[in-house]
N, C-alpha and C positions, 0 to 999 in steps of 0.2 A: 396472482399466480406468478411464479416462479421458473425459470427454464434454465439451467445449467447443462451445457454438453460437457459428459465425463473425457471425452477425448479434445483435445487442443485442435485437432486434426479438422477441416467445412472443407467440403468440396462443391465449388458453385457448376452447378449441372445447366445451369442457363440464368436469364436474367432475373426471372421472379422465381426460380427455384435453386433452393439449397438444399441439400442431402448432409444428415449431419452422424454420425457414428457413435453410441454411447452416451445416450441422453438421460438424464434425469432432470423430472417436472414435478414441482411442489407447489399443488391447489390447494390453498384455503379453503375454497369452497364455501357452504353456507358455517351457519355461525352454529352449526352442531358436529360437524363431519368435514375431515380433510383428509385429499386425495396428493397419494403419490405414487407417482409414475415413473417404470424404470424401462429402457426398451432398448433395443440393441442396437436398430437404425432406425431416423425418422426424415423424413422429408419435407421441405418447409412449402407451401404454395400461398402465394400475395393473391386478394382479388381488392386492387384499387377502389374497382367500383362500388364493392360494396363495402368499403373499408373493414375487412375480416380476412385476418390468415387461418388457413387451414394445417393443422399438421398432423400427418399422413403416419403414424408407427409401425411398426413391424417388430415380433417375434421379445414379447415386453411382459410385465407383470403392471396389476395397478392394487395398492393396497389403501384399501379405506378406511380411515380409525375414527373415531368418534370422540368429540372434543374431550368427552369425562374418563376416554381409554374405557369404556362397559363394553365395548364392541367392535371388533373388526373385520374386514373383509380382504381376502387377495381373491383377484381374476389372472388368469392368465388370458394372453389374446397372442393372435399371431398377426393380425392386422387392427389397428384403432387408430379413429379419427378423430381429433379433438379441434374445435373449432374455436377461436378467438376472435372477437369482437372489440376493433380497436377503438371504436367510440367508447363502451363503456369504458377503458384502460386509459383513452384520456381526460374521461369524466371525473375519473378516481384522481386523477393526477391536478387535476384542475382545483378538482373542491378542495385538495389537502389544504392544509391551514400549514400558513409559513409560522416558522421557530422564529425565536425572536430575534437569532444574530441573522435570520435572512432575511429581514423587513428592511425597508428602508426607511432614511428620516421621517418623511411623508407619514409610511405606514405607523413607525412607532408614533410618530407625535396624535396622532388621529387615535391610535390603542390606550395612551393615557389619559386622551378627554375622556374616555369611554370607563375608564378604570377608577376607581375610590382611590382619592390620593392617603396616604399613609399605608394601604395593603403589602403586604409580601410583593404582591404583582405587579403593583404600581413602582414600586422599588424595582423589582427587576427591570421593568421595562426604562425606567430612569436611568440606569448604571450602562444599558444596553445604548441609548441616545446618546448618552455624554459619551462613550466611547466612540463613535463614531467621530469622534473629533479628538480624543484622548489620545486613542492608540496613534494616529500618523503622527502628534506631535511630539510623541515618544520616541518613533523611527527617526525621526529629524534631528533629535536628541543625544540618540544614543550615535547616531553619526558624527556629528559632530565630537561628542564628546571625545570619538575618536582621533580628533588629530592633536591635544593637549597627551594622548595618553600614547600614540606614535612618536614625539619627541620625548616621551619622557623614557619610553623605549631603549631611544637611541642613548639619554644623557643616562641610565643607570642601569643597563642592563636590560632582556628581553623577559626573563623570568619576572619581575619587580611589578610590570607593565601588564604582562597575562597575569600574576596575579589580582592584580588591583581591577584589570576590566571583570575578571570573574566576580570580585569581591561588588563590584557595582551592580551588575547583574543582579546578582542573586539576592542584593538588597533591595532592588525596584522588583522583583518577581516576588516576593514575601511582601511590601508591602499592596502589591496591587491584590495579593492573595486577601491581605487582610481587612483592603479598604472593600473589596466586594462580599465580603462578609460583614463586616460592621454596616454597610451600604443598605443590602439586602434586607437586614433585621431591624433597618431605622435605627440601630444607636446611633449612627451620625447620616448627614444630609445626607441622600447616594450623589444628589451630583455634585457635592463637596469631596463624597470618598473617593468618585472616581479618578479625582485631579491629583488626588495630595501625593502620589508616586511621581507623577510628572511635574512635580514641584518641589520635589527632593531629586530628581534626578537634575531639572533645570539648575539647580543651586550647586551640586557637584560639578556639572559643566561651567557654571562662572567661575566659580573655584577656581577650578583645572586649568582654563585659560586664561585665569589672572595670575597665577602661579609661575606658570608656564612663559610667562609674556613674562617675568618680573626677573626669575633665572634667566631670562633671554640680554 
């Protein structure tokens, strides 16, 4: 279930209740029928104890359609109470299944024993691990590489400088595009793909400050 108030506007009427102005609510409901609900004002009331808020509408429509759209229903009401049950909202919340950039090392290394090594999925979740260690030594990288391309700034101009950082960029964003693609599909190791940008970007940084040092 879904709750949006159309007005920006809550006015807290006391501690466990809010009054809200211009409501619309979007239920899912069962897995043939979804309910939505428009109402001019509603009122929120908490009951801790039995962890369930109530909410209280006034002068509203609720329109019911049916998953395949063969049928639908409006009501008009001038009072409806709809009841929420916070358990089951944190039951939903609990059992979702984390995506793989939310897992942590732990979770992914534990999802790859579990996974046929060579799969699509085994691959994803490869590229997903290695980067957890990929990406910050990237950020460390791309920092750095900033202070060879700050004097080079100063020694040839500001234009020369922002071009060339952009030109790095956009060459470590294409390859890291391209090693999660070649990664993913197994034409090469994924945790070999995931590196070889941060090892074209590492090599540009020597570069730049052996360059750098050498004009100095």
């Amino acid at each position: 279930m879904t709750i949006f108030p159309m007005s920006c506007s809550m006015q807290i009427t006391s501690t466990h209740d809010q009054t809200m102005e211009g409501v619309f609510i979007f239920d899912e409901g069962g897995p043939s029928l979804s309910n939505t609900i428009i109402a001019r004002r509603g009122k929120i009331r908490s009951n801790p104890e039995q962890m369930s808020i109530n909410l209280h509408l006034t002068d509203g429509s609720s329109y019911m359609v049916s998953k395949d759209f063969d049928s639908s229903r409006r009501l008009r009401f001038k009072p409806y109470d709809l009841n929420i049950e916070l358990e089951d909202i944190m039951h939903k919340f609990s059992s979702r299944m984390k995506g793989k950039k939310e897992m942590s090392i732990a979770e992914l290394r534990r999802q790859l024993r579990q996974t046929k090594e060579g799969t699509v999925k085994h691959n994803i979740l490869t590229i997903e691990l290695q980067r957890k260690f990929s990406i910050p030594l990237a950020c460390f990288l791309l920092g750095l590489i900033g202070v060879p391309l700050g004097l080079m700034m100063r020694a040839r101009g500001r234009s020369w400088g922002i071009a060339l950082s952009i030109a790095i960029f956009m060459i470590y964003y294409i390859l890291l595009s391209a090693a999660d693609s070649l990664g993913e599909t197994g034409r090469m190791s994924p945790a070999l793909a995931v590196w070889i940008p941060n090892m074209v970007l590492a090599a540009a940084t020597f570069l730049l400050l052996w360059r750098t040092r050498r004009d100095m």
